[in-house]
C-alpha positions, -999 to +999 in steps of 0.1 A: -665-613-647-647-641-627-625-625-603-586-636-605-577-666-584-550-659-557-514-662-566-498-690-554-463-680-558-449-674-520-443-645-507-408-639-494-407-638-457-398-605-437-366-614-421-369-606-377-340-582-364-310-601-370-288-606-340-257-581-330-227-589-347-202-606-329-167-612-319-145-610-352-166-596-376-154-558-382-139-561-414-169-575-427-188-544-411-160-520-423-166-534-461-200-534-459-205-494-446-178-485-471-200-505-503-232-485-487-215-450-485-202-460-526-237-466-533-252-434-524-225-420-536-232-432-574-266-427-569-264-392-562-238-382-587-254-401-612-285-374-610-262-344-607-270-318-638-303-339-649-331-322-661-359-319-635-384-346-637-358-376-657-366-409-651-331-431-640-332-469-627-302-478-601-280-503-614-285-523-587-325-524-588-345-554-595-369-568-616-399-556-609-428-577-594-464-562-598-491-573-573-532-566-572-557-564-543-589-556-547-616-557-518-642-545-506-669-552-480-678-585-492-648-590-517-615-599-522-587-613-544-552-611-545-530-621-572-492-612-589-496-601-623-465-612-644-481-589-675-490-551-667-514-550-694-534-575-676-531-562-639-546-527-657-575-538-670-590-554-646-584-525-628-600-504-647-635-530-655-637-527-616-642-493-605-666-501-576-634-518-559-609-507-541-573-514-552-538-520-538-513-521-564-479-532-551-451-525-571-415-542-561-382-532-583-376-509-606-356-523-629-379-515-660-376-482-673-406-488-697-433-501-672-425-470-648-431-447-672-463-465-685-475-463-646-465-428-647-489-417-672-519-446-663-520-428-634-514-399-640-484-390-615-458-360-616-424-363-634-411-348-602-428-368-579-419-409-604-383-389-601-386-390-564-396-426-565-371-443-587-344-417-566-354-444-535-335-419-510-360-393-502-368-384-469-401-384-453-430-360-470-468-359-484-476-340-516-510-335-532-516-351-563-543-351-590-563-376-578-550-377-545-520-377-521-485-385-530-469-397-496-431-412-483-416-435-459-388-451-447-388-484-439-363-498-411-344-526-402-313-530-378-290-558-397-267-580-387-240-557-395-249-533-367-271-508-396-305-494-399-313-507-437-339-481-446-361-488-480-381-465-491-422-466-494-439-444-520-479-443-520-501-431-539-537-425-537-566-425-553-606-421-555-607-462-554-567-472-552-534-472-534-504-475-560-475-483-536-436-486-546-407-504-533-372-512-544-371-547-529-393-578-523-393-581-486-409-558-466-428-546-434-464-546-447-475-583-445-494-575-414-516-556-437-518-575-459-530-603-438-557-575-421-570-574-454-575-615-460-591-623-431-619-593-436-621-586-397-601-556-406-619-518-411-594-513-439-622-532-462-648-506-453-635-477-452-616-453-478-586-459-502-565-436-475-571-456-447-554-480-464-523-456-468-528-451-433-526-487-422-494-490-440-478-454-424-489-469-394-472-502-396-437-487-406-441-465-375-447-496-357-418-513-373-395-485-360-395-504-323-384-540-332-356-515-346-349-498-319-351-527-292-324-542-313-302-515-308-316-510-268-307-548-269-269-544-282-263-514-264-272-535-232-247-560-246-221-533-248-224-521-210-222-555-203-190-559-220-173-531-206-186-537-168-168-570-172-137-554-180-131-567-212-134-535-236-111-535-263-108-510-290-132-527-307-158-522-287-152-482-285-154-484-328-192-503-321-196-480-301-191-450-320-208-467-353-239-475-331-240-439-325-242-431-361-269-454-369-289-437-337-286-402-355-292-417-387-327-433-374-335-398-357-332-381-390-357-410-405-378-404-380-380-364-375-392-361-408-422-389-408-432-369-379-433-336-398-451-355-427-482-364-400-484-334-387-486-318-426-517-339-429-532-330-400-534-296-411-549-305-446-582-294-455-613-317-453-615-320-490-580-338-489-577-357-456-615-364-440-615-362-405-628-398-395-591-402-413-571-377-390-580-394-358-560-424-369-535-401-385-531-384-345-521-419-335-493-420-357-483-387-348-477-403-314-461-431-321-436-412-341-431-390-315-424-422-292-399-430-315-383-399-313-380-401-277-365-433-279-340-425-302-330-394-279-327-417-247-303-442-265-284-414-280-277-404-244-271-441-235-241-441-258-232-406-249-233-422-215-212-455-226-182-434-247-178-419-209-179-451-196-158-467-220-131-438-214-130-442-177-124-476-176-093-474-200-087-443-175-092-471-143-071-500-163-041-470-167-044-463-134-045-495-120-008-502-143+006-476-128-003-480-092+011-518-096+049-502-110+046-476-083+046-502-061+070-522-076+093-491-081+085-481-044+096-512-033+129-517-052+143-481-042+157-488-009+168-523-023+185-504-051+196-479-030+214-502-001+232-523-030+245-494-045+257-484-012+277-516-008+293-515-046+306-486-044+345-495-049+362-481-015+394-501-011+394-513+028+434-521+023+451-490+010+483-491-017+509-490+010+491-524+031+470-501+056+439-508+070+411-481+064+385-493+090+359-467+083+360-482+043+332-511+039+341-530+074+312-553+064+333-564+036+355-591+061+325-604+081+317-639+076+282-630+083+281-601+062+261-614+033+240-630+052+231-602+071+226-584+044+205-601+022+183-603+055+180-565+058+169-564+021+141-589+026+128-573+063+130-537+044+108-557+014+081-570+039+080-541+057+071-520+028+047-546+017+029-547+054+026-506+045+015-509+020-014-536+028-027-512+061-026-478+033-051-509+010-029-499-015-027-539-028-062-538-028-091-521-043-100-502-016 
């Protein structure tokens, strides 16, 4: 049989790590967590007193977009499928090949549960799929291994967007689920087009390897975008521009760094679960890949520990430069104050209202003499200014109108 041709329909592309938002933007990052916190919110209650095991598509999911790979050492072909029907049975008249079925949206009831029962998968375990916010784990299966991910990005609007990867496996397949069309995993699939890859050669799970391995991997771009913006908000407050903007970034940045440590804690658990499997389930020509995720997730751990501390580190910083700024305000009407006390303090002298020329014409001479001098004013106003510079000379040797 004639082996599909290659679809030609483009791929959408995997958008990089969008920059830090900027300047003005907040109410746009205040809508935006408020519709994501609504959306989990629906999607949870909308499961609450279900019977174990139903089937429920999100409003908001797409249509869903069914793609084939099959390969094998001297194979392979690649094409979308826009009828299930079709995409099935050429999988089944090719059992010597391996498979990758890639399934984007949900938004078809129908189809899921047809996949359901071709492959034979758990009510439970299509439940946790089409849920699309379970955390990190592997199950067995019938025919193989039931595995989850959670795919990261750091948006624009200063969030980890985290989709979630179900795989399957198989003797001679990988059945893979996603809510959306973008994704992390065209590295793979590009390691499988150019055949220089061992993912042709070896075992249906090394493919579900290869694509643990390149969320893992995914996780850094991730995290150097928040390294990058939490560089960008040191910056900001060494400058002395912080705002109380920048303290609300702050804090939300904070969030997203817990959130992605709770992503990643678990994917770490879910390696080490299948490095304890038995040999009959997880060979161990696989595990020694497996081991390298292991690390990697335990990088990212690390990583998401030491930026944690960073922002510990720039809420500190952030408070005692508002601390410094305070300081430095009061210091200048301290000064201000200090210097208009004796000023104050000789005026009021000279208006206090002590008649030099009593009721019955006499002369009280010890009553304001300086009130008759034609130099009087004069002299005064000349005291005020010496007693001004003087304190201001003080105040220059103390390096009080200075930073030192």
């Amino acid at each position: 049989m004639t082996p599909p041709e290659p679809s030609t329909t483009p791929l959408p592309p995997h958008p990089q790590a969008a920059p830090p938002l900027e300047a003005d933007d907040d109410d746009q990052l205040h809508t935006q967590v408020a519709a994501d916190r609504d959306a989990t919110r629906q999607a949870r209650q909308q499961m609450v007193g279900q019977r174990p095991g139903t089937l429920m598509v999100r409003e908001d999911a797409v249509k869903p977009r069914l793609f084939l790979i099959s390969y094998d050492n001297d194979f392979f072909a690649e094409q979308e499928y826009q009828v299930y029907d079709e995409l099935l049975a050429y999988f089944r008249q090719h059992p010597e090949q391996k498979h990758w079925l890639d399934v984007r949206g949900y938004d078809d009831l129908a189809l899921m549960q047809r996949l359901q029962e071709d492959f034979r998968i758990h009510p439970l375990q299509m439940e946790d799929v089409l849920g699309d916010y379970q955390r990190a784990k592997v199950e067995e299966t019938e025919d193989g291994l039931f595995l989850v991910s959670r795919m990261t990005e750091f948006t624009r609007l200063l969030d980890i967007d985290d989709d979630q990867l179900s795989i399957f496996t198989g003797p001679n397949y990988v059945l893979t689920f996603q809510d959306d069309y973008e994704d992390c995993l065209d590295a793979v699939r590009l390691r499988l087009r150019t055949g220089r890859s061992n993912i042709r050669r070896r075992p249906p799970l090394y493919l579900a390897y290869a694509l643990t391995d390149v969320v893992l991997d995914h996780y850094y771009p991730t995290m150097a975008a928040i390294g990058d913006y939490l560089e960008t908000l040191e910056e900001r407050i060494f400058q002395g521009r912080p705002d109380r903007r920048v303290l609300n970034r702050i804090l939300h940045i904070k969030k997203d760094i817990v959130r992605f440590r709770r992503l990643v804690y678990p994917e770490r658990e879910k390696i080490g679960e299948l490095l304890r499997m038995p040999e009959e389930d997880v060979p161990e020509e696989i595990k020694v890949f497996f081991k390298d995720c292991y690390d990697h997730a335990i990088q990212a751990l690390d990583l998401a520990e030491s930026y944690r501390e960073t922002v510990s580190s720039l809420v500190e910083l952030y408070m005692s430069d508002q601390a410094n700024r305070a300081n430095e305000v009061m210091k200048v009407l301290t000064i201000i104050s200090s210097i208009f006390i004796p000023l104050s303090f000789v005026v009021g002298l000279y208006g206090m209202n002590f008649q030099r020329e009593g009721p019955d014409g006499r002369i009280n001479y010890l009553n304001m003499p300086e009130l008759y001098s034609p130099w009087g004013y004069p002299v005064l106003l000349l005291i005020l200014t010496l007693i001004v510079i003087g304190q201001l000379t003080y105040f220059y040797r103390k390096g009080w109108l200075t930073n030192r």
